[in-house]
VOKOL-432061 format. One record per atom (N, C-alpha, C, CB): z, y, x negated; residue in three letters. Coordinates in steps of 0.05 Angstrom, whole numbers, padded with zeros to 5 digits, always signed. Glycine has a CB too. Layout:
ZYXala ...
This chain:
+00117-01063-00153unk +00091-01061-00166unk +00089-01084-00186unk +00087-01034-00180unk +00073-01094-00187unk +00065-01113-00202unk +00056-01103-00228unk +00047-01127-00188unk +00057-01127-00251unk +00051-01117-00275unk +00015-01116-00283unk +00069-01135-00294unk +00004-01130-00260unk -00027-01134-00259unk -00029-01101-00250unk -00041-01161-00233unk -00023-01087-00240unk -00025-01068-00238unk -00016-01041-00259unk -00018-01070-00218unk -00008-01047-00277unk +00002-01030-00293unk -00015-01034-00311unk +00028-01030-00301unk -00051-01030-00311unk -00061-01034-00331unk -00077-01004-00340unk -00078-01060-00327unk -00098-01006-00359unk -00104-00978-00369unk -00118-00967-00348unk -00120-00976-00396unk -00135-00970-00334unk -00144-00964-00308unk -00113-00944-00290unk -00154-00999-00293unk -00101-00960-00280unk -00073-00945-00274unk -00068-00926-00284unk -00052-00956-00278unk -00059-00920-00310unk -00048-00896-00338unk -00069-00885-00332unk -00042-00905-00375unk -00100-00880-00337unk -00111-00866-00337unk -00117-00849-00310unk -00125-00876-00349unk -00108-00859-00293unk -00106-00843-00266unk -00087-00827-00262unk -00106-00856-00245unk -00062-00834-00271unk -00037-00823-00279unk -00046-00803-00296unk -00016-00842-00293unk -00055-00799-00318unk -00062-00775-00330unk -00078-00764-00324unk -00065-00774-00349unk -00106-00773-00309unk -00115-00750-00294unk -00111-00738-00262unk -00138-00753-00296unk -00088-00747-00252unk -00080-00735-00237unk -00063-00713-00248unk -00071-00750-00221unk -00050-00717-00276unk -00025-00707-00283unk +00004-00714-00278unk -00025-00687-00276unk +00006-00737-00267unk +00025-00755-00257unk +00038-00765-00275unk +00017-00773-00242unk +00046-00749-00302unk +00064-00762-00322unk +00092-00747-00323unk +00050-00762-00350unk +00112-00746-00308unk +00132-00744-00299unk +00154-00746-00330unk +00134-00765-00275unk +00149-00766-00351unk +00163-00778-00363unk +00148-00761-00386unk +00165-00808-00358unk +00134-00746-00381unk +00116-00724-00410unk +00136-00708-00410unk +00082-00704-00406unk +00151-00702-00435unk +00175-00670-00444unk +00154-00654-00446unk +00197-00667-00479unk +00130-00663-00455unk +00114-00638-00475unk +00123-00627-00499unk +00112-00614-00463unk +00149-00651-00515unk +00158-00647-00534unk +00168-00671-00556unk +00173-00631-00525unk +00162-00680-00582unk +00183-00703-00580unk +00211-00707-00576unk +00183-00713-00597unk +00210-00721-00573unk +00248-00734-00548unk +00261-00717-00581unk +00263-00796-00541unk +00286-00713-00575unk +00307-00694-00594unk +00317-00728-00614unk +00343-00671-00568unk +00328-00744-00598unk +00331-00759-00615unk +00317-00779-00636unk +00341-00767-00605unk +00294-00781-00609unk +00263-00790-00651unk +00268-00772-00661unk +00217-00791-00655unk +00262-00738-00653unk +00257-00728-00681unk +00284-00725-00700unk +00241-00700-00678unk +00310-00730-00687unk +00332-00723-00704unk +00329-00755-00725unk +00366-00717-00683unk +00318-00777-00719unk +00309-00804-00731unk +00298-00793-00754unk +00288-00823-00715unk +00278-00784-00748unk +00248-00777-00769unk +00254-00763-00782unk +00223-00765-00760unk +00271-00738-00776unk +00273-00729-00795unk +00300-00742-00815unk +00271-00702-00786unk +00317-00758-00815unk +00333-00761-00826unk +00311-00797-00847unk +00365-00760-00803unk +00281-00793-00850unk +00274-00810-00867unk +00266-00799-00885unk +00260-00827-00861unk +00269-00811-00906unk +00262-00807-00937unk +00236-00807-00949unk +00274-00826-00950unk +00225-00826-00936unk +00204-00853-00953unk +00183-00839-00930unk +00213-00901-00951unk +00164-00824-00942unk +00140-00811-00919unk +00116-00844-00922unk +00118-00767-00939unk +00120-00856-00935unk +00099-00878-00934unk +00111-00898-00923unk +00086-00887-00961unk +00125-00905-00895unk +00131-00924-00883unk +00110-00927-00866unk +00154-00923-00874unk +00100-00950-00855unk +00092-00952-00830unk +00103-00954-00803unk +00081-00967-00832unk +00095-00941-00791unk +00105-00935-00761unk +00086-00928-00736unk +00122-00913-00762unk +00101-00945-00715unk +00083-00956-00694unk +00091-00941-00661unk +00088-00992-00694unk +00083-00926-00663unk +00087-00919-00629unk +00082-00936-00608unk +00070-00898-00620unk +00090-00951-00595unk +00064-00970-00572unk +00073-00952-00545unk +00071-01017-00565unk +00055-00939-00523unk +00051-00932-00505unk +00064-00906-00512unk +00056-00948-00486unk +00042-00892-00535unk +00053-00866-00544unk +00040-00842-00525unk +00046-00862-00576unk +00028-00848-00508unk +00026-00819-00487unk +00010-00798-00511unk +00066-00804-00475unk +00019-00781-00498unk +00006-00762-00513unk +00019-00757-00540unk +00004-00738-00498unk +00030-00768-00549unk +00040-00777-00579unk +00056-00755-00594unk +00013-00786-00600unk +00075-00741-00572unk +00083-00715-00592unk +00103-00729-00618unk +00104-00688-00570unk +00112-00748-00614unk +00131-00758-00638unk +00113-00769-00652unk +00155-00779-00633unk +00091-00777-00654unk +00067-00783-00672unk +00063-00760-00684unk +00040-00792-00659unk +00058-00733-00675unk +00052-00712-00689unk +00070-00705-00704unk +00047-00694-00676unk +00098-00694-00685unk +00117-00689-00707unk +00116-00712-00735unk +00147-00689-00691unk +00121-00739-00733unk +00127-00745-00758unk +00094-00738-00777unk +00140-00779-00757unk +00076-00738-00760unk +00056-00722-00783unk +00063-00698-00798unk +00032-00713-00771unk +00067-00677-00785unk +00074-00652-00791unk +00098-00657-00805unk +00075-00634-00769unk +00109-00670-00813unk +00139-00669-00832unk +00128-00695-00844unk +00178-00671-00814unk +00102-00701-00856unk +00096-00716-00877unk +00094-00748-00877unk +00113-00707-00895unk +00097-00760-00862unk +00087-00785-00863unk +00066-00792-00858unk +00096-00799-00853unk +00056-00818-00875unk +00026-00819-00877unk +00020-00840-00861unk +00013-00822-00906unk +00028-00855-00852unk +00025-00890-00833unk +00031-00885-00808unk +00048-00917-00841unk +00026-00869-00797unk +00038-00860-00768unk +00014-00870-00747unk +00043-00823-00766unk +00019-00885-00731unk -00002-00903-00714unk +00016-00909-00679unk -00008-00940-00735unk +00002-00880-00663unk +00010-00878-00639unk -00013-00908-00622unk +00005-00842-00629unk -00001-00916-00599unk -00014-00930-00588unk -00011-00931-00555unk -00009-00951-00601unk -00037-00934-00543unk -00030-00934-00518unk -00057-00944-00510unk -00018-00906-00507unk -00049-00958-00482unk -00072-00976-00471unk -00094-00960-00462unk -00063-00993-00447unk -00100-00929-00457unk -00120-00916-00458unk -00118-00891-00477unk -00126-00911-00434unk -00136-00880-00487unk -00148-00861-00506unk -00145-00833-00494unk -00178-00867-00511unk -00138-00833-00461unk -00142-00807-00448unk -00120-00786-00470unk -00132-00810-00410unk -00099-00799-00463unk -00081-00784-00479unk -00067-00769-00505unk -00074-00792-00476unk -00100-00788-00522unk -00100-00775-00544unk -00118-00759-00556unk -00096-00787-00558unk -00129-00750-00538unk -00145-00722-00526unk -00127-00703-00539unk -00147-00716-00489unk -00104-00695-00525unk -00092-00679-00521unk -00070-00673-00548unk -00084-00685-00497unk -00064-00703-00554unk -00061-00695-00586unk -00074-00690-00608unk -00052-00709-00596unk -00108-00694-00610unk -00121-00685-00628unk -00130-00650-00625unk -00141-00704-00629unk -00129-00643-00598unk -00126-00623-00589unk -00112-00597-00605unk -00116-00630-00569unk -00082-00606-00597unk -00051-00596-00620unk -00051-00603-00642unk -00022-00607-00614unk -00067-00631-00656unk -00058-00625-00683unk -00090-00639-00689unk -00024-00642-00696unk -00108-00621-00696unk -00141-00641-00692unk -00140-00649-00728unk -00182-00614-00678unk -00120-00646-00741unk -00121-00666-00767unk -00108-00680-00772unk -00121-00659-00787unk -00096-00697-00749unk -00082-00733-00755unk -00113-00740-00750unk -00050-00751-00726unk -00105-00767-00769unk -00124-00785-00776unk -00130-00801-00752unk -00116-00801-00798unk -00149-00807-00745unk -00169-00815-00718unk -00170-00847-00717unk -00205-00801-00721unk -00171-00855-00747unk -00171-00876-00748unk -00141-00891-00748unk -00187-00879-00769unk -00120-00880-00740unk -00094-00878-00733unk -00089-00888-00706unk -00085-00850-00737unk -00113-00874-00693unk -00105-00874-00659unk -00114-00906-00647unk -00128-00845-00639unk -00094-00914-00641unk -00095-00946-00633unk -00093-00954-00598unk -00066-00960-00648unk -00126-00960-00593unk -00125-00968-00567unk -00125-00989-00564unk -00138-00961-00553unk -00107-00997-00544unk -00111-01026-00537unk -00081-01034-00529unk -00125-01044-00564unk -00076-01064-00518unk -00058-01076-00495unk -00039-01078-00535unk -00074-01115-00466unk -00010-01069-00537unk +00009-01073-00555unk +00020-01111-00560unk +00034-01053-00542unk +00012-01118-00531unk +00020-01141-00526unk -00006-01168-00553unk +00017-01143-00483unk -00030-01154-00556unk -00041-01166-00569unk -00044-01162-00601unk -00058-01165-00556unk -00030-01140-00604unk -00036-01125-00624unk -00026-01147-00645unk -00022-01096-00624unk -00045-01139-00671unk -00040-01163-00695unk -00029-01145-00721unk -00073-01184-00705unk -00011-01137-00728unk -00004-01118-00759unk +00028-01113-00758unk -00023-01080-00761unk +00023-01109-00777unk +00061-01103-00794unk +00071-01078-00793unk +00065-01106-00829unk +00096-01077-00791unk +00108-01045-00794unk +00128-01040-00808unk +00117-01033-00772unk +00131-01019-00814unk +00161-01020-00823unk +00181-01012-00804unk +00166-01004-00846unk +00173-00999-00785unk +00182-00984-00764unk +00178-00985-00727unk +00173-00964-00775unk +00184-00982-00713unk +00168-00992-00687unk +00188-00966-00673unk +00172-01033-00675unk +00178-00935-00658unk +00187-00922-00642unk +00181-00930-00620unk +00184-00903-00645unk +00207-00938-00599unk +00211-00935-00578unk +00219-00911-00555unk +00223-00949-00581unk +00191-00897-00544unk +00203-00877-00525unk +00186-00880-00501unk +00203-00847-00535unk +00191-00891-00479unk +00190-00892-00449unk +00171-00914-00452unk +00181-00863-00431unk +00166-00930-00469unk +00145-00945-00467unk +00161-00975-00449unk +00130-00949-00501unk +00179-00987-00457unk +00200-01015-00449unk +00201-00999-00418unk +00240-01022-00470unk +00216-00979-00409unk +00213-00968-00379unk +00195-00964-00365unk +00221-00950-00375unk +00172-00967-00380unk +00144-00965-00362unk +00129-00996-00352unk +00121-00948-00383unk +00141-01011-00365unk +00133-01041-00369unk +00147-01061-00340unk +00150-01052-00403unk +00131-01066-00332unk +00142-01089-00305unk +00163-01104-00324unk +00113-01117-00287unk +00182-01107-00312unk +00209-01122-00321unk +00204-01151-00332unk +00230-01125-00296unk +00180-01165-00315unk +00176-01190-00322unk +00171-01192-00352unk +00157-01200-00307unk +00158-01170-00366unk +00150-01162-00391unk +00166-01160-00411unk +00139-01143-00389unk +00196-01161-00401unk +00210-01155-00427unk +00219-01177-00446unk +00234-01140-00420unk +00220-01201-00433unk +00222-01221-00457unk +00196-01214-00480unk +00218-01257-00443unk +00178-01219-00468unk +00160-01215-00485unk +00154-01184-00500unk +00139-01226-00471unk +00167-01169-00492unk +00164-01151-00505unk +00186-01151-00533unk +00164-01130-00486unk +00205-01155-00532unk +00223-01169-00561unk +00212-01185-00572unk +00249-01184-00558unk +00192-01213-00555unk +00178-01227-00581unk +00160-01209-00594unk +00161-01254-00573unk +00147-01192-00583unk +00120-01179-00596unk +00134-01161-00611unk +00096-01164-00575unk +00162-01151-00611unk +00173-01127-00633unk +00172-01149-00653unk +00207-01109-00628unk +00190-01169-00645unk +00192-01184-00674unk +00172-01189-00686unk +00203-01206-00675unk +00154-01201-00672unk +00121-01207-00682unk +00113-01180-00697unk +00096-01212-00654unk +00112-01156-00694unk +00092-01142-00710unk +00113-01122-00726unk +00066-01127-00690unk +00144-01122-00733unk +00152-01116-00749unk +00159-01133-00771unk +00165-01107-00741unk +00160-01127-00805unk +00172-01130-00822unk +00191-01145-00831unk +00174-01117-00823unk +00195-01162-00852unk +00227-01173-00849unk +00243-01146-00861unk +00235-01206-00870unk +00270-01144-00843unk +00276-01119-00852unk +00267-01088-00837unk +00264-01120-00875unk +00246-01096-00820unk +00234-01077-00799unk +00250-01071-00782unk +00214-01085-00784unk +00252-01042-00768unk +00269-01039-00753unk +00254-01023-00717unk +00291-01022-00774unk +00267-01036-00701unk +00257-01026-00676unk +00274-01003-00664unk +00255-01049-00657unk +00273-00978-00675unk +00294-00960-00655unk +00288-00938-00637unk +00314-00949-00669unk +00296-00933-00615unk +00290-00916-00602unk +00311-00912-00581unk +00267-00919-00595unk +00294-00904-00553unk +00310-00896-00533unk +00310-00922-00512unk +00298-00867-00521unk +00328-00921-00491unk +00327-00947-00468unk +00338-00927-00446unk +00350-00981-00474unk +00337-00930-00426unk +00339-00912-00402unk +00373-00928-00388unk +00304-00916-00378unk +00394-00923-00389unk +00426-00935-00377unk +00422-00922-00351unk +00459-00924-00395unk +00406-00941-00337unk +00415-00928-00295unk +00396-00959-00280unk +00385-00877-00278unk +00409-00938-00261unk +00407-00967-00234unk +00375-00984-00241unk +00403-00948-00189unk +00372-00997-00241unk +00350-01016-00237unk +00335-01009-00222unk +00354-01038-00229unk +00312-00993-00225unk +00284-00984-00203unk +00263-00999-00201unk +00270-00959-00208unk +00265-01023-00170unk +00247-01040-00169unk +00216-01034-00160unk +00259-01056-00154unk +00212-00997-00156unk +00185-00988-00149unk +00180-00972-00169unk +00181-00975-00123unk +00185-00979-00201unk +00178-00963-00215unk +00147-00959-00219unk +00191-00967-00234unk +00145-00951-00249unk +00153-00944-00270unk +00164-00920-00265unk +00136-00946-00289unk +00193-00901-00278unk +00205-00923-00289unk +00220-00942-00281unk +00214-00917-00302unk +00224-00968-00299unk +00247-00987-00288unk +00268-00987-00302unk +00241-01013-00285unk +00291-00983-00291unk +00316-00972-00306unk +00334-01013-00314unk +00341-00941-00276unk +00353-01000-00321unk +00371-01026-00340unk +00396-01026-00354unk +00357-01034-00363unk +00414-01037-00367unk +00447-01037-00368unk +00439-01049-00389unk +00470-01050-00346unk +00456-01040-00407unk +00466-01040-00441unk +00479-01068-00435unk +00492-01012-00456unk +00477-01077-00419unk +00495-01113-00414unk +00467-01129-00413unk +00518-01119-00375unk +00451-01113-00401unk +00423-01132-00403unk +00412-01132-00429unk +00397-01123-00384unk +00403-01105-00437unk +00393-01105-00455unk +00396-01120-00480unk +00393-01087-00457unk +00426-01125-00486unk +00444-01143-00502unk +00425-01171-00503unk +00478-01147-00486unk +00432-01177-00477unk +00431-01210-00477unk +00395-01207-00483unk +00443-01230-00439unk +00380-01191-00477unk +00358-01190-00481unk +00348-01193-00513unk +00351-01169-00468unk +00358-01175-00528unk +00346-01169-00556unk +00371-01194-00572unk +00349-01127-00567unk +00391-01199-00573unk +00413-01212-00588unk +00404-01235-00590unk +00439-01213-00578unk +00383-01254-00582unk +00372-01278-00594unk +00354-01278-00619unk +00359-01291-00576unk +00337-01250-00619unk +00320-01249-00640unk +00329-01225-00663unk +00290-01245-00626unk +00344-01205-00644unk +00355-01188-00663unk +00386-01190-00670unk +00349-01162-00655unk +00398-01206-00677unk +00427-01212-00670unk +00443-01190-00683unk +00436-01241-00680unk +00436-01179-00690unk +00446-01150-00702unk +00445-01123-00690unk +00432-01145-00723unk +00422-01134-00662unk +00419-01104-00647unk +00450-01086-00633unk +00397-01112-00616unk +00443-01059-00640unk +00471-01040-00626unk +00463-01024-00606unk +00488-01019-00647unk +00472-01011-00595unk +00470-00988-00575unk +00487-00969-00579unk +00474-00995-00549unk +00481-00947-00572unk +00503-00925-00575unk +00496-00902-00551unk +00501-00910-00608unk +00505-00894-00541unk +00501-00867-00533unk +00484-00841-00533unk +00515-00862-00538unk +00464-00839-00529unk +00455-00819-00543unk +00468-00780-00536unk +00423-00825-00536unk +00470-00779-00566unk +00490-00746-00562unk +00476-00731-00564unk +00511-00735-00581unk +00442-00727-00565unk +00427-00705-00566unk +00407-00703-00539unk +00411-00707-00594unk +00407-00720-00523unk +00382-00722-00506unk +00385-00697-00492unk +00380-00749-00487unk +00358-00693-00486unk +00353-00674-00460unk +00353-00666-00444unk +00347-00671-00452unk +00368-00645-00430unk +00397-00641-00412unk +00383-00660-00388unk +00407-00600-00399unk +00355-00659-00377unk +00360-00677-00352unk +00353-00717-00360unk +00331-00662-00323unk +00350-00728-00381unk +00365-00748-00389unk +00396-00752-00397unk +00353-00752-00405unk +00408-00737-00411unk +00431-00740-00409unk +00449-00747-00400unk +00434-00733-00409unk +00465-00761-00408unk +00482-00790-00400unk +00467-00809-00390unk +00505-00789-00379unk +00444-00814-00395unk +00431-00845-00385unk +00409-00852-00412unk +00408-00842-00348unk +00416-00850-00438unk +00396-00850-00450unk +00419-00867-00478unk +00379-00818-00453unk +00407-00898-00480unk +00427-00916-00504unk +00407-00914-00523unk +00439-00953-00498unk +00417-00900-00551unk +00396-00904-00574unk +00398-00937-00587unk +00404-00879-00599unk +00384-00947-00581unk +00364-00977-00593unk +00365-00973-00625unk +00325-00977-00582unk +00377-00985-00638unk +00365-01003-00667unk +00366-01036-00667unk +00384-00995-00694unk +00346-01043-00670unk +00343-01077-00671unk +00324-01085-00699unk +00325-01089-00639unk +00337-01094-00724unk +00330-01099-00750unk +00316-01118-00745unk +00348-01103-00769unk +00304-01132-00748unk +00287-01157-00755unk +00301-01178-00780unk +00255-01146-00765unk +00317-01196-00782unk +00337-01216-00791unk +00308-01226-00825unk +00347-01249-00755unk +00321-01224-00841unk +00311-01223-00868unk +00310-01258-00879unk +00332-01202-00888unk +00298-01276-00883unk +00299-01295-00899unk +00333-01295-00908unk +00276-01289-00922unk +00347-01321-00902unk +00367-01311-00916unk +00367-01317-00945unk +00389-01318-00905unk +00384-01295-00966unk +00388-01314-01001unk +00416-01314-00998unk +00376-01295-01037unk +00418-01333-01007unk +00451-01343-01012unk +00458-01320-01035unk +00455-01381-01026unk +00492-01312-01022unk +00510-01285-01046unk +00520-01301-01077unk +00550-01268-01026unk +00521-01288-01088unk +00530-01291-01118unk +00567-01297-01092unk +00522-01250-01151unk +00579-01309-01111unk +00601-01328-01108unk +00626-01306-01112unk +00600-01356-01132unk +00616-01294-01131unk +00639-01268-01147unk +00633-01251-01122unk +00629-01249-01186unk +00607-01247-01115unk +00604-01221-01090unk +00633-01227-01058unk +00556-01227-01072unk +00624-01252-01059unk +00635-01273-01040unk +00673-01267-01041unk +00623-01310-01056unk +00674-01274-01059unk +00712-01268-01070unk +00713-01236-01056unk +00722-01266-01120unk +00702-01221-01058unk +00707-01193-01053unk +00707-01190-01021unk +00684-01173-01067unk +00696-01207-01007unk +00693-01209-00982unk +00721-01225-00961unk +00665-01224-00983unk +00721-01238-00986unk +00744-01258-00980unk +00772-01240-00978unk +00745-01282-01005unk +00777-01237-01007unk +00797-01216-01012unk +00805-01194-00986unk +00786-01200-01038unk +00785-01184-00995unk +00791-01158-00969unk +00799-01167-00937unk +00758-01140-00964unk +00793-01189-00932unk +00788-01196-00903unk +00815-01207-00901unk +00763-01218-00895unk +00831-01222-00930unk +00856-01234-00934unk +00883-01215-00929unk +00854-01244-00964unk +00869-01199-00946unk +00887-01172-00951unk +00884-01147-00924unk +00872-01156-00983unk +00867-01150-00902unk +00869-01133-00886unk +00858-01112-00898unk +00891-01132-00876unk +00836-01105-00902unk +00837-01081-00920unk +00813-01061-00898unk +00825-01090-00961unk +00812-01042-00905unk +00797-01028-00885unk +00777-01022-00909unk +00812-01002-00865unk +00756-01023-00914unk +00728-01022-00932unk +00709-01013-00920unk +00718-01044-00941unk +00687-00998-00939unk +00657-00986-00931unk +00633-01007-00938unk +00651-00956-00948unk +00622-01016-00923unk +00603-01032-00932unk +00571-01015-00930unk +00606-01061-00914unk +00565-01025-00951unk +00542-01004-00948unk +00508-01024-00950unk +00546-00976-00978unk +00496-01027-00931unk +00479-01047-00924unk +00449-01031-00931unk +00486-01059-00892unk +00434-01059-00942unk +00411-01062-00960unk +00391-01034-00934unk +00395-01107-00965unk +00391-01029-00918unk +00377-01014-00897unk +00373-00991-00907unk +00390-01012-00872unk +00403-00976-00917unk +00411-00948-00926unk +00429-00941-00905unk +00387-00927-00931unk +00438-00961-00889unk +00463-00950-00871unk +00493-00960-00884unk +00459-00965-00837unk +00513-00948-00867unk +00543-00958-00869unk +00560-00958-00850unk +00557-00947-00887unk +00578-00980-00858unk +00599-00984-00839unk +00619-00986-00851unk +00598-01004-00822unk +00643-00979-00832unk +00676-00980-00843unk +00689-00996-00823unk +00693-00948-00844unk +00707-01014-00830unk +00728-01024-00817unk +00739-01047-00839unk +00719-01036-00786unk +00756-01064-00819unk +00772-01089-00838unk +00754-01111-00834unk +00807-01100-00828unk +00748-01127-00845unk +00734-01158-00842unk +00761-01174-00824unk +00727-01176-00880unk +00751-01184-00810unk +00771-01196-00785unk +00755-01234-00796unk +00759-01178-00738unk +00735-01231-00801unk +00737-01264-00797unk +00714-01266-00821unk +00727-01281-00760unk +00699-01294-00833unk +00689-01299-00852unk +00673-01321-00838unk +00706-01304-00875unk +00645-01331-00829unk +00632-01350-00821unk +00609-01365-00826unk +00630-01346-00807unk +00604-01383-00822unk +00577-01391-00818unk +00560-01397-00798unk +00574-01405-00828unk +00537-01393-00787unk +00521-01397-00766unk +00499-01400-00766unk +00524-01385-00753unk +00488-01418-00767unk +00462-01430-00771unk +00461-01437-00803unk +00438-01409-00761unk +00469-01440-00812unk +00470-01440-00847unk +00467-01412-00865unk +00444-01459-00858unk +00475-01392-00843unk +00474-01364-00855unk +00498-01361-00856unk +00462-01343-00841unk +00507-01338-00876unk +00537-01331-00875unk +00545-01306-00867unk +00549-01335-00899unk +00565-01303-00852unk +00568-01282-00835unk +00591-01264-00837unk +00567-01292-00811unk +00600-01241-00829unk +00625-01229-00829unk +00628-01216-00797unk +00627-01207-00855unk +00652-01210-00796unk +00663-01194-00769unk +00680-01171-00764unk +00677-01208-00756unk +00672-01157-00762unk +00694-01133-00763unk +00705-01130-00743unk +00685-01108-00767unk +00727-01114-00747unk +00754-01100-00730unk +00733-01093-00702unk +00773-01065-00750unk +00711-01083-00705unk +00705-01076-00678unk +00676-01086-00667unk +00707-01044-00675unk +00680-01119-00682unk +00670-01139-00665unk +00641-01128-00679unk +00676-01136-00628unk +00631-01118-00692unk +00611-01120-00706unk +00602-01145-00719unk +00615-01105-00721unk +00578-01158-00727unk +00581-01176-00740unk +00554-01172-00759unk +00586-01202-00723unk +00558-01179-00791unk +00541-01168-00812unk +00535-01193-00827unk +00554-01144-00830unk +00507-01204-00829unk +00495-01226-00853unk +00508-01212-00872unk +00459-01231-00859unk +00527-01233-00891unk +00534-01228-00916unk +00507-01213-00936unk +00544-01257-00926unk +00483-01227-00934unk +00457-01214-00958unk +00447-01189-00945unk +00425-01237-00964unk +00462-01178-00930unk +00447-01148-00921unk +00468-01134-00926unk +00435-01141-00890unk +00484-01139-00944unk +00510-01125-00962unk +00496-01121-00973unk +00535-01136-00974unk +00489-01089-00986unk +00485-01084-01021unk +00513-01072-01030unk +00457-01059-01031unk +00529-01067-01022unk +00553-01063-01036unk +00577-01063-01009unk +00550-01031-01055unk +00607-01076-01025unk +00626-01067-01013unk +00649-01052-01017unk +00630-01082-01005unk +00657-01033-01014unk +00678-01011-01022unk +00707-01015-01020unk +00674-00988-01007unk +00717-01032-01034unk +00749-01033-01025unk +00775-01017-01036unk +00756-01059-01030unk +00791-01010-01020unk +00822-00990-01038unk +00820-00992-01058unk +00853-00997-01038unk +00826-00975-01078unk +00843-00983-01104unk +00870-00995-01098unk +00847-00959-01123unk +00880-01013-01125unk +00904-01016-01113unk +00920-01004-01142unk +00911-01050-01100unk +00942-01011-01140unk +00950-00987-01164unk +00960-01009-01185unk +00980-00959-01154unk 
């Protein structure tokens, strides 16, 4: 199938046939285990090819106010104003994602990259980067199975996906997902891809601590400007591109300025 064919015309025949195969009728377990583990109810956040938008709702209903589902036809959000008829209307975003012009702080990914003709996916990483945040983060779900050349969906390998997002997100991870939905299960890699920050050069004293530890073998918690953390030993100290970099024991690799703190032993 071609991607000339995957337009809103298409989707909207798909939903009124009822031909949405890829609808739970629920949000996915792992957005909402996401959503609910945020703090800050005033982030912005972007669904693109949110269907009938149940993870739009949920993060309404548990209090966020910037919540902006999107999908190339309107049929579908029928059915969410339906279930929840007091999200904001002026919220509901129609139109091709690929053109879309605004900022986020946030960008949920669920079945939307698997619904997309393959030719589409370069450009679909430029357009995350384009309409997130510095500091914005893209996370969601990616589908781990054979490659389906008569999709949607079209499936893909955590080896592609890599080489795909690691030019613009060089920080992107994958993991496993441990909550999905017994008939996704084992084929579902949870996605985070940050958007790379202006770099500022570290205070020099911050720098020695980085050094030290990495000298000393030390196994440390670094706890990064996001509100996430990581543990291991610093294995190497770099530069690349005129940014400065670190490496961990398990091949991780972290911009020194997205350190807000690093945790090392006491020694006695």
């Amino acid at each position: 199938m071609s991607s000339a064919t995957l337009d809103a015309r298409y989707w909207d025949q798909r939903y009124a046939e009822g031909n949405s195969p890829w609808d739970i009728g629920a949000p996915s377990t792992p957005l909402a285990t996401f959503l609910e583990g945020l703090a800050d109810k005033d982030l912005r956040i972007l669904l693109p090819g949110a269907g009938r938008a149940y993870e739009a709702e949920y993060a309404h209903r548990l209090g966020f106010t910037q919540v902006f589902p999107m999908d190339l036809t309107g049929a579908p959000f029928e059915d969410l104003l339906n279930r929840c008829p007091e999200f904001p209307k002026e919220h509901l975003l129609v139109g091709d994602f690929f053109a879309h012009d605004a900022e986020y702080d946030i960008v949920l990914e669920q079945t939307f990259f698997c619904a997309l003709d393959p030719s589409l996916r370069s450009t679909y990483v430029e357009q995350m980067h384009r309409v997130l945040k510095p500091a914005g983060q893209l996370v969601g779900v990616l589908f781990d199975s054979v490659p389906n050349p008569v999709g949607p969906p079209f499936g893909g390998s955590e080896e592609e996906y890599r080489s795909l997002f690691t030019p613009l997100f060089p920080g992107v991870s994958f993991a496993r997902c441990y909550n999905s939905i017994p008939p996704r299960a084992g084929r579902e890699l949870w996605l985070k891809a940050t958007k790379p920050t202006p770099y500022a050069p570290i205070d020099c004293n911050f720098y020695d601590h980085f050094e030290a530890a990495a000298t000393l073998k030390e196994m440390v918690t670094i706890q990064l400007r996001d509100g996430s953390e990581l543990q291991g030993s610093i294995v190497d100290l770099f530069v690349r591109e005129q940014i400065e970099w670190m490496r961990l024991s398990d091949g991780t690799e972290v911009r020194l300025d997205e350190v807000r703190d690093l945790h090392r032993p006491q020694h006695g």
